[in-house]
KEMINU-150975 format. One record per residue (C-alpha): x, y, z; residue in one letter. Coordinates in steps of 0.2 Angstrom, whole numbers, padded with zeros to 4 digits, always signed. Each point is the difference from the previous one (the first is absolute). Layout:
N
XYZA/...
***
This chain:
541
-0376-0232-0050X/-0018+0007-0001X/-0006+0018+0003X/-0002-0001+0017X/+0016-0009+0006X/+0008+0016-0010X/-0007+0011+0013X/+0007-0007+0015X/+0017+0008+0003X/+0014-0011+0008X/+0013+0006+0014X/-0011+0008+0010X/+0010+0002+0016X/+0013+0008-0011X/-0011+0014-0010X/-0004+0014+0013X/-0015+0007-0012X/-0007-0016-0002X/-0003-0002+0021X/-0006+0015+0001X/-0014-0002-0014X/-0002-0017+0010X/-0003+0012+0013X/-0011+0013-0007X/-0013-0013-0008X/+0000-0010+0015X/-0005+0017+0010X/-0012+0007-0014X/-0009-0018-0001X/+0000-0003+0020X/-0010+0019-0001X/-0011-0005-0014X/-0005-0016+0008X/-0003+0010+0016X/-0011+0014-0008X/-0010-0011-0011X/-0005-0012+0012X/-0004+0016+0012X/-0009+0007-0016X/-0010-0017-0003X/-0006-0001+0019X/-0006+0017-0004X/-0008+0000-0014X/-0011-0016+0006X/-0005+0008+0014X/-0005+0016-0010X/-0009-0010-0010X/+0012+0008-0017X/-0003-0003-0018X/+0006-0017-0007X/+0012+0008-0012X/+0008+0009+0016X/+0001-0017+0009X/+0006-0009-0015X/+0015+0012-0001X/+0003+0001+0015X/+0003-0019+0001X/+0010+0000-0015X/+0012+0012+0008X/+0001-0014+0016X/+0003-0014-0012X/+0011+0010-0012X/+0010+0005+0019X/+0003-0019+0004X/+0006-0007-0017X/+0014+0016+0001X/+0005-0004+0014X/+0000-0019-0004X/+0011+0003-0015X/+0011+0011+0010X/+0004-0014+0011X/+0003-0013-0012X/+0013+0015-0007X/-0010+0005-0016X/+0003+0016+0003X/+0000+0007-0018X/-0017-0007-0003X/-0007+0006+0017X/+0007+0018-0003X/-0009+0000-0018X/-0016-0007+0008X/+0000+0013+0013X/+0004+0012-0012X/-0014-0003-0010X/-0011-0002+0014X/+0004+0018+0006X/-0002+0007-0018X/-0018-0009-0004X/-0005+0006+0021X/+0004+0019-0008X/-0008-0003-0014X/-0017-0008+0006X/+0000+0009+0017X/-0013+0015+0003X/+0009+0005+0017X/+0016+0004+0004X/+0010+0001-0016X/+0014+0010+0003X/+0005-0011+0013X/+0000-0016-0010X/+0007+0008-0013X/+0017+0004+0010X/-0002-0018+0007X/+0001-0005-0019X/+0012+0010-0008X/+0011-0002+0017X/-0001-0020-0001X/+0001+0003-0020X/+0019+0009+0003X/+0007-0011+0015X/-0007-0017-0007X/-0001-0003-0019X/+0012+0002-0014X/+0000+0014-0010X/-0011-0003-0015X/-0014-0005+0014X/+0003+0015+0008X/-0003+0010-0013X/-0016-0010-0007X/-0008+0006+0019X/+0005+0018-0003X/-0008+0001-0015X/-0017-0009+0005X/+0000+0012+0016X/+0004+0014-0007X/-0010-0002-0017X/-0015-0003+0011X/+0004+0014+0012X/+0001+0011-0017X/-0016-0006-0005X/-0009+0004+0016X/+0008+0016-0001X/-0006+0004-0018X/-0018-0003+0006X/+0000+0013+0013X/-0011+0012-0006X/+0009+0020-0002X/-0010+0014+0013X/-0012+0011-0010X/+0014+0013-0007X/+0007-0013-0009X/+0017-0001+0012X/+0006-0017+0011X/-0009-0002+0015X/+0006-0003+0018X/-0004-0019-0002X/+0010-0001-0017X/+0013+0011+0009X/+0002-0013+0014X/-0002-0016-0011X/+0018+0009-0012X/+0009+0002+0018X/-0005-0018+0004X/+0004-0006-0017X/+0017+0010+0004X/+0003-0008+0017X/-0003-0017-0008X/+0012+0003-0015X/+0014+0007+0015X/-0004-0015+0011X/+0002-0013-0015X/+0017+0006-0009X/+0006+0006+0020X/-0001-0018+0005X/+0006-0008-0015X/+0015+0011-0001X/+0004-0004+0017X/-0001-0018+0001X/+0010-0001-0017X/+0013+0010+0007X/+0001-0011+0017X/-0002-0016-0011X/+0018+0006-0011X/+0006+0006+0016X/-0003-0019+0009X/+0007-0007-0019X/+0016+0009+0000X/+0002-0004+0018X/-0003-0019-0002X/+0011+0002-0016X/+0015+0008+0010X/-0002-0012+0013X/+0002-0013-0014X/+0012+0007-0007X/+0013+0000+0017X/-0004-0017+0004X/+0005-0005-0018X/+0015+0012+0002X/+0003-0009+0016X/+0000-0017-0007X/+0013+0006-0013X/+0010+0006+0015X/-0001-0016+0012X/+0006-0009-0018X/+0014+0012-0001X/+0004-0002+0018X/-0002-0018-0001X/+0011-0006-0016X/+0018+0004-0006X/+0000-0007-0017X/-0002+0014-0010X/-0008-0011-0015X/-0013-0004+0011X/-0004+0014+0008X/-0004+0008-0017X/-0010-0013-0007X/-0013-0001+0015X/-0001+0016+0003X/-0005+0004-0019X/-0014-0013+0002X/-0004+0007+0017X/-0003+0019-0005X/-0008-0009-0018X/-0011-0008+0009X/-0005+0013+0014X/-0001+0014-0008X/-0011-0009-0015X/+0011+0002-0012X/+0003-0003-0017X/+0018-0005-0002X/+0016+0006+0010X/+0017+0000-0004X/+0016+0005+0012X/+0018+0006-0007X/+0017+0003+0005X/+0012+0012-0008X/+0016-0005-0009X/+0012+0015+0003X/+0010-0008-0010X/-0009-0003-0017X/-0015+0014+0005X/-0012-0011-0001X/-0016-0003+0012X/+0001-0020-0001X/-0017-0009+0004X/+0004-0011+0016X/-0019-0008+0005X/-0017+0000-0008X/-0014-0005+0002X/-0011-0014-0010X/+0004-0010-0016X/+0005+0015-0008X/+0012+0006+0012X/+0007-0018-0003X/+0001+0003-0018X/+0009+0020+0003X/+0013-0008+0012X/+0005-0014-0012X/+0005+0010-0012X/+0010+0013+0012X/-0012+0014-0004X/+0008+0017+0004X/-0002+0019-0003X/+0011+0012-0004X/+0001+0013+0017X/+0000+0017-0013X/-0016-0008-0011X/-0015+0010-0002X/-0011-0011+0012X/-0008+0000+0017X/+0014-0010+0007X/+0015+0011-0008X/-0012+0013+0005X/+0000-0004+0017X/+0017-0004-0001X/+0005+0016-0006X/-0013+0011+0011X/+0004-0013+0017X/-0020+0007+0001X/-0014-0015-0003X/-0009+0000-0017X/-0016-0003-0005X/-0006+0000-0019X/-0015-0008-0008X/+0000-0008-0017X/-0002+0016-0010X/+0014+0010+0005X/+0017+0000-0009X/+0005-0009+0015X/-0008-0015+0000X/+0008-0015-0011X/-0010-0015+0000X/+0007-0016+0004X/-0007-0014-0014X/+0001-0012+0015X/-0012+0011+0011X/-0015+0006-0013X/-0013+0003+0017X/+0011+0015+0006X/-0006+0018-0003X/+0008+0009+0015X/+0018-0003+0009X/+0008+0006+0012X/+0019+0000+0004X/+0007+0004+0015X/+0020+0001+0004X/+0008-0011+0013X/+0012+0012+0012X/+0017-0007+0010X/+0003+0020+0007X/+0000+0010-0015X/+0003-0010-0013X/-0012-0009-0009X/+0003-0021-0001X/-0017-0006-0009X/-0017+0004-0004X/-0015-0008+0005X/-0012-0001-0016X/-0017-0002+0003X/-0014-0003-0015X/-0020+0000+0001X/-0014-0004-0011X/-0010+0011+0009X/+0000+0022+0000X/-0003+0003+0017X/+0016-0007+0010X/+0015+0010+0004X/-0009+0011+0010X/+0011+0012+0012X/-0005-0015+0015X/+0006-0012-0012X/+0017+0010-0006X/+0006+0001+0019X/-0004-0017+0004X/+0011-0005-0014X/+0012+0014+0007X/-0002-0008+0017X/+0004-0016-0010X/+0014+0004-0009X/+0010+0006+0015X/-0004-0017+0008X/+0008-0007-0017X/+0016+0011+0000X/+0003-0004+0018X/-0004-0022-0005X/+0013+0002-0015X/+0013+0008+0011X/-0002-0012+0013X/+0003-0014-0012X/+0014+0007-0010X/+0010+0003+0016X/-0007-0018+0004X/+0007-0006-0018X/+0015+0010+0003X/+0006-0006+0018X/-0006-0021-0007X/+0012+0005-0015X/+0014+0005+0012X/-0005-0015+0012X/+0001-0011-0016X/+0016+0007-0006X/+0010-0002+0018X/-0008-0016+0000X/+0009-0005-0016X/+0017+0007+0006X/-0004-0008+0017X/+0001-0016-0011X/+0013+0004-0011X/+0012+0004+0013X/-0006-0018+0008X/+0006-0009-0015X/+0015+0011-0001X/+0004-0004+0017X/-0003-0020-0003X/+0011+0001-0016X/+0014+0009+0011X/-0004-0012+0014X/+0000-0016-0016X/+0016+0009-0006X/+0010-0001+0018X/-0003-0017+0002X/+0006-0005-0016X/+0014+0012+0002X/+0002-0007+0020X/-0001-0019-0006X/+0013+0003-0015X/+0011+0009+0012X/+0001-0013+0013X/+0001-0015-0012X/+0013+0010-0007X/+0009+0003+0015X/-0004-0016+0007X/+0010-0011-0017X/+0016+0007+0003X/+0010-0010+0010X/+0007+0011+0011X/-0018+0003+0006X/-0005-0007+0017X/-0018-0008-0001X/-0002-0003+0019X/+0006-0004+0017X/-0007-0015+0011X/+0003+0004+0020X/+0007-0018+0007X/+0010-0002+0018X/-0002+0018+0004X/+0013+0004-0016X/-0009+0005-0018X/+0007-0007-0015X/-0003+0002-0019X/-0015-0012-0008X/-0011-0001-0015X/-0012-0013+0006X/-0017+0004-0001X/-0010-0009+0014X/-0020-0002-0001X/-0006+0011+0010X/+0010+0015-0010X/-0005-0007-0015X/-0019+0002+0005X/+0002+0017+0007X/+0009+0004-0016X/-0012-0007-0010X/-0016+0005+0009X/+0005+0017+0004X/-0004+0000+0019X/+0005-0007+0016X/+0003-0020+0004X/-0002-0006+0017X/+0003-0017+0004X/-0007-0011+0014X/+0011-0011+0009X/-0012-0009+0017X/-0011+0010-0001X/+0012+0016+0003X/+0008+0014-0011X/+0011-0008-0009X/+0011+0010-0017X/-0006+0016-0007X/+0005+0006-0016X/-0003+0016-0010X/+0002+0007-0015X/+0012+0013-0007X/-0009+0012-0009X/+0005+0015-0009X/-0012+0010-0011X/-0011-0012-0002X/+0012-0015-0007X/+0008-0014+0012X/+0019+0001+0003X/+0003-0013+0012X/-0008-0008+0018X/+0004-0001+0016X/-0003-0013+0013X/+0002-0001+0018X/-0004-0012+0013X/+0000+0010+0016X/-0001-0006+0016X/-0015-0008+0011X/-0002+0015+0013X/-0003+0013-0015X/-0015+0001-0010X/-0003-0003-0015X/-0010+0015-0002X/+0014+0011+0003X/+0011-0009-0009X/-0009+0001-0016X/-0002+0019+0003X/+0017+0002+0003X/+0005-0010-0014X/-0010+0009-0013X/+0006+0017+0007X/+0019-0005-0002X/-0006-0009-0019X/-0005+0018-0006X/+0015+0008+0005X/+0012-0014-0006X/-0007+0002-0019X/+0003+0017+0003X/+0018-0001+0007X/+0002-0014-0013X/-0005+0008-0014X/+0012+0015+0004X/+0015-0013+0005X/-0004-0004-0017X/-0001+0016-0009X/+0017+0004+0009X/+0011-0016-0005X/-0006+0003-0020X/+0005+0018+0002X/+0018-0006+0007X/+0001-0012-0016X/-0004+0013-0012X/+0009+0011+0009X/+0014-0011+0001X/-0004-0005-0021X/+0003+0018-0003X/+0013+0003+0008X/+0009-0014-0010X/-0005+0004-0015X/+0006+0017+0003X/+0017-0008+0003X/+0001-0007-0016X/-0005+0015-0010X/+0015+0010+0009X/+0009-0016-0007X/-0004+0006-0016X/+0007+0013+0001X/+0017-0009-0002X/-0003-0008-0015X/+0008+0005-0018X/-0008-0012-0012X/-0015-0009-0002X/+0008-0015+0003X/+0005+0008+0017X/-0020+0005+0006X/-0005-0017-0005X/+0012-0010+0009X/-0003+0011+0016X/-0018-0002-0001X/+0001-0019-0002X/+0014-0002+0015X/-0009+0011+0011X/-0020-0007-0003X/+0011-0018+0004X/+0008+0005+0017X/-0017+0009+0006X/-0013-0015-0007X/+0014-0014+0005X/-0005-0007-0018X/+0012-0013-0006X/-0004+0006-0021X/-0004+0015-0009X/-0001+0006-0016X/-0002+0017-0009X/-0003+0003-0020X/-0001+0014-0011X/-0008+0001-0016X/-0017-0002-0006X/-0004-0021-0002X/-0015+0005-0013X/+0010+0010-0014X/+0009-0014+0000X/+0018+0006+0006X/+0011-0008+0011X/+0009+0013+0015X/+0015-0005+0010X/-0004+0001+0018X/+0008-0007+0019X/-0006-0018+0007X/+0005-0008+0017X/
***
């Protein structure tokens, strides 16, 4: 990049100061170029000196090329040019000084940077000292009027100079901090619309610790949560290849330490300390910082984290900066609610989730566990021989069969309706007996041509259900009446027991009665034990 490339200054449509010097140039050269080419006319027709005419024309050229650069945006150059143009025009001009004096130390205080400013001031005014210093005293030795006037000019000049300079550095900081607040709120802003956006708390930390790193300009920043329970700020998101490195190894800090974040902590006020105050610690991972500020992170009045910001540089954290981070901060606490709630209600969304499935697989196993229990049941029931396995409806009279015809062998088996087709027509439709989930049994009915078989399938399914039902119950009721029954019989022969004298006696009882209510044709009771190797007396029959 050469020297004059350095001069041009970029973002022009954003720098206020910058169009407005734009501005003044373009006005001053546009009234140069107009009075020197007014001059030149003049001066050939007045037939003037050569040097008059050569200056003049100078002046024109001098005009053009100002407002050239201005144009093509070298604005730096143009306002040094024009500077130098108005100070060498003071110095070479016999006329009206004072007037292009102000001009300079004017152009001098709204254009150029400060050491050019004050390399003009001293020219002028050293050669308005010098002109001074030459005017001769009156006669009594005292100042004379002319010296008298020259002081209040030299006055006026000094006034109009610093005056102009004051004021233009005070709008120019005024402009900055604006800019800089309106930068600050649109970064803030961003960290918001983040916060807004995202529930994962993780995530919301980490970018917007490289968000306020990265525009606020700063060195490192950190963000922590409290632990209430082991009073311990624990570091949660940092930024860079360092803050990799401090949340690998779970750095903490201890809420009651002698730090800006247990002081911040402590105080629930933000922090600011530079690198030599007591204060300060410095991080080995982070040598660059030499100010920090910390700032504590609020959920009502209770303080739940800090923000920890780090710069290389001494003049950050200014009171703009502290509330943005304020402003910030809030933004935060509000984000970290937000997603624990979020964590919370996906913890209790997660946990009825998991009951949701546990009682699902407790239901299957009941439902797994009644039709083994159903199926035992019924094949127990259905292997006695008193049992009655099924009823075939012949000659408008029911009798009692076992045989299993195809079609309520298939709905048996396939667990759904069978309908045959006999011409084309509805022929035999069978369905399935089914209670809690397991097949008892089938049923199978050829109805006659005028009904549907629509209606007879519904019908049929309808009266299935409550038959497994009543079944079931019939069931349930027939082995109470045997166990009822069992009991009672062998309450019978306990109250025979009664009636015994002997051991002999009870055994005898026992095997007669067991033999009348089994109808078993041989029995056989034994005392003793057969593995100590003795030998009892007992009752056979």
């Amino acid at each position: 990049m050469n020297w004059l490339t350095r001069l041009t200054l970029p973002n022009l449509e954003n720098d206020l100061f910058t169009r407005l010097r734009i501005r003044f140039i373009q006005a001053l050269a546009i009234t140069g170029i107009i009075v020197s080419a007014i001059g030149m006319i003049y001066q050939i027709l007045q037939q003037s000196p050569v040097f008059a005419l050569t200056v003049t024309t100078i002046f024109f050229i001098v005009s053009i090329g100002l407002l050239a650069l201005v144009n093509r945006r070298y604005v730096m150059l143009a306002a040094i040019l024009l500077v130098t143009l108005f100070v060498v025009a003071s110095l070479i001009s016999s006329g009206p000084f004072m007037l292009i004096a102000v001009l300079a130390l004017i152009s001098a205080a709204t254009l150029v940077n400060v050491p050019i400013y004050v390399v003009a001031n001293i020219i002028l005014f050293g050669f308005y000292v010098y002109n001074l210093v030459q005017t001769p005293l009156d006669p009594d030795g005292s100042i004379s009027a002319e010296g008298t006037n020259g002081l209040v000019m030299l006055f006026a000049l000094i006034v109009v100079s610093s005056t102009t300079r004051y004021f233009v550095d005070t709008a120019q900081k005024a402009v900055q901090s604006a800019r800089r607040n309106a930068f600050l709120l649109q970064s803030t802003a961003e960290i918001g619309q983040i916060a807004t956006t995202t529930l994962d708390l993780n995530q919301i930390l980490n970018r917007s610790a490289e968000l306020i790193r990265d525009r606020f300009a700063y060195y490192h920043v950190q963000i922590y949560l409290i632990d209430l329970d082991d009073d311990q700020a624990v570091l949660a998101a940092a930024t860079g290849e360092e803050g990799r490195q401090l949340l690998a190894t779970n750095h903490k800090i201890s809420t009651g330490s002698a730090t800006s974040i247990g002081r911040a902590i402590q105080t629930a006020q933000p922090v600011v300390v530079r690198d030599n105050e007591l204060l300060f610690q410095r991080n080995s991972l982070l040598p660059l910082t030499h100010i920090e500020a910390a700032l504590p992170i609020f959920d009502g009045s209770e303080v739940i984290g800090i923000l920890d910001a780090q710069s290389a540089r001494y003049d950050v954290f200014q009171i703009e900066d502290i509330q943005a981070l304020q402003t910030t901060t809030s933004l935060l606490a509000t984000a970290i609610r937000n997603a624990r709630l979020f964590e919370g209600q996906n913890k209790i969304v997660q946990e009825k989730q998991r009951l949701f499935l546990d009682t699902e697989a407790n239901l299957r196993e009941i439902q797994r566990l009644n039709q083994q229990l159903t199926k035992a049941g019924w094949n127990e029931y259905l292997e006695q021989p008193s049992a009655t396995s099924g009823v075939t409806l012949g000659d408008n009279q029911a009798v009692g069969d076992e045989a299993w015809t195809d079609t309520l062998i298939q709905a048996s088996k396939n667990r759904r309706p069978v309908i045959t087709q006999v011409n084309g027509k509805s022929g035999i439709v069978a369905v399935p007996v089914l209670l809690r989930g397991e097949v008892i049994g089938a049923i199978e009915v050829e109805p006659g041509e005028e009904v549907e078989a629509s209606n007879t399938l519904e019908m049929m399914q309808a009266v299935a259900q409550r038959l497994a039902i009543s079944l079931d119950n019939a069931r349930l009721f027939e082995e109470a009446q045997a166990a009822t029954a069992q009991e009672q019989r062998i309450n019978q022969i306990v109250t025979r027991y009664q009636s015994a004298n002997s051991v002999d006696d009870l055994l005898r009882i026992t095997l007669t009665e067991l033999s009348q209510t089994l109808g078993a044709q041989h029995g056989a009771i034994r005392l003793g034990n057969i593995d100590a190797g003795e030998h009892q007396n007992g009752v056979s029959q």
